[in-house]
C-alpha positions as CSV (number, residue, x, y, z in Angstrom):
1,X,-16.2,20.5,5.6
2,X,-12.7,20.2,6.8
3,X,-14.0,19.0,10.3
4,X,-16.2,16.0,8.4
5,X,-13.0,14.8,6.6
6,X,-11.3,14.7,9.7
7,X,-13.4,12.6,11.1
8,X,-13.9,10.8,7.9
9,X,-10.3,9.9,8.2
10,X,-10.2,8.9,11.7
11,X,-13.4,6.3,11.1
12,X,-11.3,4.9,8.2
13,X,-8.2,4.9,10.3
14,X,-10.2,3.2,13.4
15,X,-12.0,0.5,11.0
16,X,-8.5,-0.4,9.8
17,X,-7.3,-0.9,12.7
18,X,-10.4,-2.8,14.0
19,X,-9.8,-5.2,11.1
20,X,-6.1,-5.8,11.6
21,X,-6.4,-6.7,15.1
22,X,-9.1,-9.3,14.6
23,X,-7.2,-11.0,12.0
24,X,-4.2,-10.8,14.1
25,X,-6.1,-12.0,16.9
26,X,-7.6,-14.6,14.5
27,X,-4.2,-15.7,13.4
28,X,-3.0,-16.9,16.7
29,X,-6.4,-18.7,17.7
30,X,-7.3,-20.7,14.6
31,X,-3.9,-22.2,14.2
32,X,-4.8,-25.6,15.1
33,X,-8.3,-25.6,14.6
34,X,-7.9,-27.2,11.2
35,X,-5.3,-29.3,9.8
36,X,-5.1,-25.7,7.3
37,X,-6.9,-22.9,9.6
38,X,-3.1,-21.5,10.0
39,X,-3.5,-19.9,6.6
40,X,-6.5,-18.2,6.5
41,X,-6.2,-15.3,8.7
42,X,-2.5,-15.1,8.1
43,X,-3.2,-14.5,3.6
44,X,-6.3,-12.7,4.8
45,X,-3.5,-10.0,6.5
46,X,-1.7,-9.8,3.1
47,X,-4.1,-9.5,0.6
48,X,-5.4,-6.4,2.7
49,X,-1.6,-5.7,3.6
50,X,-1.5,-5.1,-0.7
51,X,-4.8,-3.3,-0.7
52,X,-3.7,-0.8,1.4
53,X,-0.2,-0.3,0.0
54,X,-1.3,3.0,-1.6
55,X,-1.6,3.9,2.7
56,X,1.1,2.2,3.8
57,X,4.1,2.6,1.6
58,X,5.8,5.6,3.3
59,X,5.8,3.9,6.2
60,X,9.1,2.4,4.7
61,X,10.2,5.6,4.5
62,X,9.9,6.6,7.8
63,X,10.7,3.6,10.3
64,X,14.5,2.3,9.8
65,X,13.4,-0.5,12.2
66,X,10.7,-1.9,9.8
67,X,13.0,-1.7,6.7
68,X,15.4,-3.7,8.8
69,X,13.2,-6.7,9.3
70,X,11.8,-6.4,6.0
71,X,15.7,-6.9,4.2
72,X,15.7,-9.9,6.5
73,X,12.6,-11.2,5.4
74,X,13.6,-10.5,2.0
75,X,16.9,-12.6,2.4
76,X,15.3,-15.7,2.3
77,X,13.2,-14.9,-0.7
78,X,16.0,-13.8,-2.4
79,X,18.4,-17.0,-1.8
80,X,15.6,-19.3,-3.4
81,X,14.9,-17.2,-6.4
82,X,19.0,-17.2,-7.4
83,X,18.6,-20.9,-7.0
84,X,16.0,-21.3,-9.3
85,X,17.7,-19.1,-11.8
86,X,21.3,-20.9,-11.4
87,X,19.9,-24.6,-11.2
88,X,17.0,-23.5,-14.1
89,X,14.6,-25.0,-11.9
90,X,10.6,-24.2,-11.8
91,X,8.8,-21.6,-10.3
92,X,7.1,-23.7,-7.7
93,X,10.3,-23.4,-6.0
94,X,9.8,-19.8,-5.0
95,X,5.7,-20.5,-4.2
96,X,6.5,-21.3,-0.2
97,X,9.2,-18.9,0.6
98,X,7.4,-16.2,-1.5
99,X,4.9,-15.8,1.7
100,X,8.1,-13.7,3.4
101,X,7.1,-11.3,0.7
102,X,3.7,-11.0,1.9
103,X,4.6,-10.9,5.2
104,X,6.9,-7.9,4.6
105,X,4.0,-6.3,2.7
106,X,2.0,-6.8,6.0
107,X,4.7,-5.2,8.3
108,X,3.8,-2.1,7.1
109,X,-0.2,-2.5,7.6
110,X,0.7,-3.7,11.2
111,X,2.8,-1.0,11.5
112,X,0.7,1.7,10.2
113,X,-2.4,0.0,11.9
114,X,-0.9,-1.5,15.0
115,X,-3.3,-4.4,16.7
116,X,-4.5,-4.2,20.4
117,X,-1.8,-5.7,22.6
118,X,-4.6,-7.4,24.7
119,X,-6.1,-8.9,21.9
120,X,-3.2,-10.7,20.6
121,X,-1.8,-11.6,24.0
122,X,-5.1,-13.5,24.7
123,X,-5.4,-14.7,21.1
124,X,-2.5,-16.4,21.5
125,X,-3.8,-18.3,24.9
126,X,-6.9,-19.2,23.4
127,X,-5.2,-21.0,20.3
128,X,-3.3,-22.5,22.9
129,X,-6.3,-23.7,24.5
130,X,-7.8,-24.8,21.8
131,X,-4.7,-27.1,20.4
132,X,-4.9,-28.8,24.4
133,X,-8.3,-29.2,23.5
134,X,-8.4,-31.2,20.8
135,X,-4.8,-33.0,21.5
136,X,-7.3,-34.2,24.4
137,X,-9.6,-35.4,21.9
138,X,-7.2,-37.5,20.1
139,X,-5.7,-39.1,22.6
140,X,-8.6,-40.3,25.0
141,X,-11.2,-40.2,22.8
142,X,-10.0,-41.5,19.7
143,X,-7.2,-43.2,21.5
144,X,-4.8,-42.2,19.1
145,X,-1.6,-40.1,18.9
146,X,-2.4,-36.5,19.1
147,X,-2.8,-34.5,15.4
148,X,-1.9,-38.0,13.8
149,X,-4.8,-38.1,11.9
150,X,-7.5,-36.0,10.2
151,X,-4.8,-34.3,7.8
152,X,-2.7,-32.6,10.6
153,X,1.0,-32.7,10.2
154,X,1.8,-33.8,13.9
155,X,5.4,-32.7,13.4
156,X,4.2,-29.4,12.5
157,X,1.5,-29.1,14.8
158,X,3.4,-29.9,17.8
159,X,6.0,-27.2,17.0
160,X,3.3,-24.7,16.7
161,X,2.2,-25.8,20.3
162,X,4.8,-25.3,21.9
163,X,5.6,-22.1,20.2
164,X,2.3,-21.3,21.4
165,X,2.7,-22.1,24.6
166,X,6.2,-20.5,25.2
167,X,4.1,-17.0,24.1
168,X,1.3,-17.9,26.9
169,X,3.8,-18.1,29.1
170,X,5.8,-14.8,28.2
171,X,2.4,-13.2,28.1
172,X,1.7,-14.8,32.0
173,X,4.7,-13.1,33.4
174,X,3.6,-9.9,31.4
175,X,0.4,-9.7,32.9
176,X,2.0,-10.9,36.5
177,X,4.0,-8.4,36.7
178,X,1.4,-5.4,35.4
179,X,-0.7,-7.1,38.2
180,X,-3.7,-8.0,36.3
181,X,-4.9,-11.4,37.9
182,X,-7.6,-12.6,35.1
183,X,-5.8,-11.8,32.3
184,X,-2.8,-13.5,33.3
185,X,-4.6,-16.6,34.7
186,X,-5.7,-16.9,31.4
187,X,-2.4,-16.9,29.8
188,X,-1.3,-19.5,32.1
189,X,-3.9,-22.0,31.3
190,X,-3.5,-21.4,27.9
191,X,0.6,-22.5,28.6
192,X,-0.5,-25.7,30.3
193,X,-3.1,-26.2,27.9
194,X,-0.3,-26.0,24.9
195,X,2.6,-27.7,26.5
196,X,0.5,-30.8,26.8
197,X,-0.7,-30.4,23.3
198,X,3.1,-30.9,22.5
199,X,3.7,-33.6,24.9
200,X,0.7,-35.2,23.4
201,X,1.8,-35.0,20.4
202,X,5.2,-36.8,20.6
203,X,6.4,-34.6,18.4
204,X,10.3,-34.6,19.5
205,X,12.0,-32.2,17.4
206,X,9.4,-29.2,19.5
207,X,10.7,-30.7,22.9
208,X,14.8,-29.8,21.7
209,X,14.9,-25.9,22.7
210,X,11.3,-25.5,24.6
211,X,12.5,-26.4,28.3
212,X,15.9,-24.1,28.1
213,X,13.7,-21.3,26.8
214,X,10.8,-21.5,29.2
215,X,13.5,-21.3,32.0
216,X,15.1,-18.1,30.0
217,X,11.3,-17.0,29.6
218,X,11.1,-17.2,33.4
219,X,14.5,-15.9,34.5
220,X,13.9,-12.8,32.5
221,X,11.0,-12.3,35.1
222,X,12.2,-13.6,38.1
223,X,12.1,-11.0,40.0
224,X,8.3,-10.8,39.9
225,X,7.8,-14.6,40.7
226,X,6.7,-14.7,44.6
227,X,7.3,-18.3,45.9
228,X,4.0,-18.8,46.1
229,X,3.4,-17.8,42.3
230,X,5.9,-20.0,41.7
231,X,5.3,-23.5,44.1
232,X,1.5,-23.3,42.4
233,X,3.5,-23.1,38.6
234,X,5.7,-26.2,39.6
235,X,2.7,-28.3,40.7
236,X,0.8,-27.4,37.2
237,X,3.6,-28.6,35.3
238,X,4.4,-31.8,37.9
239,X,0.5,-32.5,37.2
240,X,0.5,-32.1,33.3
241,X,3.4,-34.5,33.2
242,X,1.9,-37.3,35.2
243,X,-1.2,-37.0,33.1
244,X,1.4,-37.4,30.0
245,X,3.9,-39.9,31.6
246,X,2.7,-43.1,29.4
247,X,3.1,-41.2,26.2
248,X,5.8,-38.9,26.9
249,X,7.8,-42.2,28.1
250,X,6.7,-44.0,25.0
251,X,8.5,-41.6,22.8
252,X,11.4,-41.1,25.1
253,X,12.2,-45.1,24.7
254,X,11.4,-44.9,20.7
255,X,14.5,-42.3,20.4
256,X,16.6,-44.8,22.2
257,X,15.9,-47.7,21.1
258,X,16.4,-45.9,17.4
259,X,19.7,-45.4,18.7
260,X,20.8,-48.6,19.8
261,X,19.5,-50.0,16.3
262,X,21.8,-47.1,14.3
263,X,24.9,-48.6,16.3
264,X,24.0,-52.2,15.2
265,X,23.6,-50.8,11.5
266,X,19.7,-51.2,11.3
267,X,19.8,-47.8,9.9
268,X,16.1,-47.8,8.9
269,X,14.4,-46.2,12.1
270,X,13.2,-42.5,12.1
271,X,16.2,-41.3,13.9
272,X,18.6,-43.5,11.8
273,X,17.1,-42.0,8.3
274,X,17.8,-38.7,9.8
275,X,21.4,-39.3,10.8
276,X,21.8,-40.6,7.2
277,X,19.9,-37.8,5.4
278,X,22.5,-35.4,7.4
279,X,25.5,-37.6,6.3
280,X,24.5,-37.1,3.0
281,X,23.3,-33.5,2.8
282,X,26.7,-32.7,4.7
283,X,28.8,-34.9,1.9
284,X,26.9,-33.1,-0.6
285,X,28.1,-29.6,0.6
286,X,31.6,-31.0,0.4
287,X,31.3,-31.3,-3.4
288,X,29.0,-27.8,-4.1
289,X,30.0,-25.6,-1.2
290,X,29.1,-22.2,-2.2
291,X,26.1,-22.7,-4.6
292,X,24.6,-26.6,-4.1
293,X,23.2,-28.5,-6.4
294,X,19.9,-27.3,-6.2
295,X,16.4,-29.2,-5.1
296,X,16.5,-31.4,-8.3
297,X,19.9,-32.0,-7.9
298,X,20.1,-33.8,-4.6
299,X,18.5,-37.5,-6.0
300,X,21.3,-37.6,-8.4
301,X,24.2,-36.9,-5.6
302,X,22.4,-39.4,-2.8
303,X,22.6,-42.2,-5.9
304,X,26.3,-41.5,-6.3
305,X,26.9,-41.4,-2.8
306,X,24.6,-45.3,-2.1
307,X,27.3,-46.5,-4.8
308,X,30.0,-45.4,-3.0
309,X,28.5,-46.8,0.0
310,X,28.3,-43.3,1.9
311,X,25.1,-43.7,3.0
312,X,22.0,-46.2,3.2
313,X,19.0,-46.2,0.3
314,X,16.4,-45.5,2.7
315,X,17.0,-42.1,2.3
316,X,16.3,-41.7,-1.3
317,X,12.4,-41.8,-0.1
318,X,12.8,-38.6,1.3
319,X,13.1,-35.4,-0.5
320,X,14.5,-32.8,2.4
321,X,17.5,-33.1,4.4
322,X,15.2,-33.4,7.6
323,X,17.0,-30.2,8.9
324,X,16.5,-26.2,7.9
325,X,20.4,-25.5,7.9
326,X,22.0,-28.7,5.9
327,X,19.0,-28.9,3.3
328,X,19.5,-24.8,2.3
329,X,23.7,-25.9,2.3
330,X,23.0,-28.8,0.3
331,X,20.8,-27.0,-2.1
332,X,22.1,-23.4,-1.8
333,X,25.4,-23.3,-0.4
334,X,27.0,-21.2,1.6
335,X,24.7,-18.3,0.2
336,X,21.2,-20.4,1.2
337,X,22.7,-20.5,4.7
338,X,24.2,-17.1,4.8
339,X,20.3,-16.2,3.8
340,X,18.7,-18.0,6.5
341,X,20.9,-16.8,9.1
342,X,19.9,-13.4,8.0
343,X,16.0,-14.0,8.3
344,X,17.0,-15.7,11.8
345,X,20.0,-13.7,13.5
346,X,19.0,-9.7,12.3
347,X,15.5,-9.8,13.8
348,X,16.8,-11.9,16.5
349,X,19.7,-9.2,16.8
350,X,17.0,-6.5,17.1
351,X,14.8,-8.1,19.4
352,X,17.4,-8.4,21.8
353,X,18.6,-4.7,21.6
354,X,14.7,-4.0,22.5
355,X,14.8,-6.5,25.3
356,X,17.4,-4.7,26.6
357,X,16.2,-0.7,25.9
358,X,12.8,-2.4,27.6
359,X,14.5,-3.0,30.6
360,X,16.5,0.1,30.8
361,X,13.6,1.9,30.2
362,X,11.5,-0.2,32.9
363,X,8.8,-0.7,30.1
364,X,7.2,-3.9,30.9
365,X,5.4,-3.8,27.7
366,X,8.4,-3.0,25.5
367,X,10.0,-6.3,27.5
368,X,7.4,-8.5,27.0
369,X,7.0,-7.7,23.4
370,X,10.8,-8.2,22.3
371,X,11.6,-10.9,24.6
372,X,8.3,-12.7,22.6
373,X,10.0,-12.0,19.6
374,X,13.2,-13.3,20.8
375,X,12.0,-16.6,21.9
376,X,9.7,-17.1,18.5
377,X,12.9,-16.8,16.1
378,X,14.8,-19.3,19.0
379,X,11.8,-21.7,18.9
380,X,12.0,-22.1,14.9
381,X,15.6,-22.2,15.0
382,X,14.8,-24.9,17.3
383,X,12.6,-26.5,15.2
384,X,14.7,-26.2,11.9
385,X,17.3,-28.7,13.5
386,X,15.1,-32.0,12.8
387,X,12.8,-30.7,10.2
388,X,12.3,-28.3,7.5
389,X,10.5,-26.7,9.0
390,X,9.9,-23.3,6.6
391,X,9.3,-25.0,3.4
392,X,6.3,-26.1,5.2
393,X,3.3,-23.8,4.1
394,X,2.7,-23.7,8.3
395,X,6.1,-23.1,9.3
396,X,6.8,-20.4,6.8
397,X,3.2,-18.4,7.9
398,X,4.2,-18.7,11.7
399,X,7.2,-17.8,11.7
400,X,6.7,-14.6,9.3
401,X,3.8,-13.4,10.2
402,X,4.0,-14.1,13.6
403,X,7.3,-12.0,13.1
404,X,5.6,-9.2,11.6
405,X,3.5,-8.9,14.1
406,X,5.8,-8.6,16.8
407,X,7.9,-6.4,14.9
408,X,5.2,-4.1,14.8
409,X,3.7,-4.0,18.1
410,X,7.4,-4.0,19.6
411,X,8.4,-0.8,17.1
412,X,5.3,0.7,18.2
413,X,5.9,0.6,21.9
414,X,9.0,1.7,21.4
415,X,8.0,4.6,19.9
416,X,5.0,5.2,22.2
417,X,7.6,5.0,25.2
418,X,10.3,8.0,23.2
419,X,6.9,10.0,23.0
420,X,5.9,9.4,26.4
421,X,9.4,10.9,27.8
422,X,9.0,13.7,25.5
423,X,6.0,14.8,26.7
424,X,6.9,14.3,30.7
425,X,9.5,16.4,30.5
């Protein structure tokens, strides 16, 4: 009887597991296969994560490291439901960021039921694959910008690409270095495949951090780079970029010659409206440093500030500040940034420490698993600079679940590298 249970427990325990790394896997692939496929493996993950709390809950208990990440997450959510209560706003202002909640939830199912490294790794490759794909599609068959169409949200979109492809490329030098030739040549398509999905895409804000981290994505592995490995990598990228040039030079002129119109006052260009939606989200701050004014509370200070001339009336058609950082001080304060430094800089904090332990530890796993999470939370930072980019139902999923997962999988090898030394010596 007690042996059946036993084994009872472990089919439960394996099926769990079998589910949570096909939705994680799932998660990374179908990002881009629809202009809403991001959400569907992603909710899938918490509704289970809250099904399985009754299994899950001590694991909060237990792991210091996952109750770490989970105040972090928490942060955020916290900052927007004090601003709905000081500023008596709705509740629909605490929908988006709410998703941190379930992606805390889902920490501990990831934890307790950690996915298959090699599933995710590849997952991510293949949804990086799949956005080159159909960026492809777009722009020689239908002749059209990349995810401009169709209900995609190119801005988005391209961020997600080359978030996507920065992880195929972590996960290339990963699978370098262990020496496994197909599973890294996989991951390196998959890179190429991505980056020109984001060059495709013209989405400019993605291009701001990518570069500096693929270079710190590359350093970090440099000693396992042969020259060879590394000549073939140049010409890929020297051949993606003449296959781009046209539209990759198109949008390069655009953000000049936006420019040169702000200095002659034409202030109605896309970068213009975002200098002017900064100017008045900074002058806002000025006024309501600690608290803001709150999202309903911004129209009324961007009328005040036209009649003082501050700023141009273009940017009353926009609601957001076009930027993560001066739309939370603008509406939050000091304590909306304070928040969102927490959700960015603890985690990123942590990740770090486990970059390093990985490579004191010579634990390639452990290293390719923090500095992953290191370079997601540097890619949305990136990405929060010309958009904002969390109250976005996309950005908020990526950058919390993919957190969570991470986490996870980095906790876990962690802890599967202390128990390895244990039991060696």
């Amino acid at each position: 009887m007690c042996f059946s249970s036993v084994r009872s427990v472990a089919r439960h325990n394996a099926m769990l597991r079998g589910s949570v790394t096909l939705l994680s896997a799932l998660f990374f692939a179908t990002l881009t296969v629809t202009p809403n496929s991001y959400s569907f493996a992603a909710l899938t993950l918490g509704v289970l994560s809250l099904v399985t709390l009754p299994l899950t809950w001590r694991v909060w208990n237990t792991s210091k490291d996952v109750r770490l990440i989970t105040i972090a997450l928490c942060a955020y959510f916290v900052a927007y439901f004090l601003e709905m209560l000081i500023h008596s706003e709705s509740f629909s202002i605490i929908d988006i960021p709410s998703r941190v909640l379930l992606a805390a939830l889902t920490l501990g199912l990831l934890y307790r039921y950690p996915p298959k490294l090699s599933w995710v790794t590849l997952s991510i490759s293949l949804g990086a694959v799949i956005s080159g794909v159909i960026a492809i599609y777009f722009t020689y068959a239908l002749n059209i910008r990349a995810f401009s169409d169709y209900g995609y949200m190119v801005i988005q979109i391209g961020g997600i690409c080359a978030w996507l492809g920065t992880l195929s490329l972590i996960s290339f030098l990963h699978y370098v270095h262990e020496r496994k030739l197909k599973y890294s040549i996989i991951c390196a398509i998959g890179s190429i495949f991505a980056i020109l999905a984001t060059l495709l895409s013209g989405a400019r804000g993605a291009w701001l951090l990518t570069p500096f981290i693929m270079v710190l994505s590359l350093w970090a592995y440099k000693r396992c780079l042969e020259r060879k490995k590394l000549a073939v990598a140049l010409a890929a990228i020297a051949l993606m970029l003449s296959v781009v040039a046209p539209q990759l030079k198109q949008r390069i002129d655009l953000v000049f010659q936006d420019i040169a119109l702000y200095k002659q006052n034409q202030l109605s260009t896309s970068s213009g409206a975002r200098i002017e939606m900064w100017k008045s989200a900074i002058l806002t701050s000025m006024d309501y440093p600690i608290l803001g004014v709150g999202h309903d509370g911004v129209t009324a200070q961007k009328l005040k500030q036209i009649e003082k001339d501050q700023i141009t009336r273009d940017v009353l058609q926009f609601k957001r500040a076009h930027n993560q950082y001066l739309e939370e001080l603008q509406t939050k304060g000091l304590v909306g940034v304070l928040a969102l430094l927490v959700l960015f800089l603890v985690p990123l904090r942590w990740f770090y420490k486990k970059l390093l332990l990985g490579i004191a530890l010579a634990n390639s796993q452990l290293k390719a698993l923090s500095l992953m999470g290191c370079m997601h939370i540097l890619m949305i930072m990136g990405f929060c600079l010309t958009q904002h980019y969390l109250n976005h139902h996309s950005g908020i999923l990526v950058f919390s679940f993919g957190l969570a997962i991470l986490a996870a999988l980095t906790i876990r090898s962690e802890e599967d590298s202390v128990q390895g030394s244990k039991e060696t010596k």
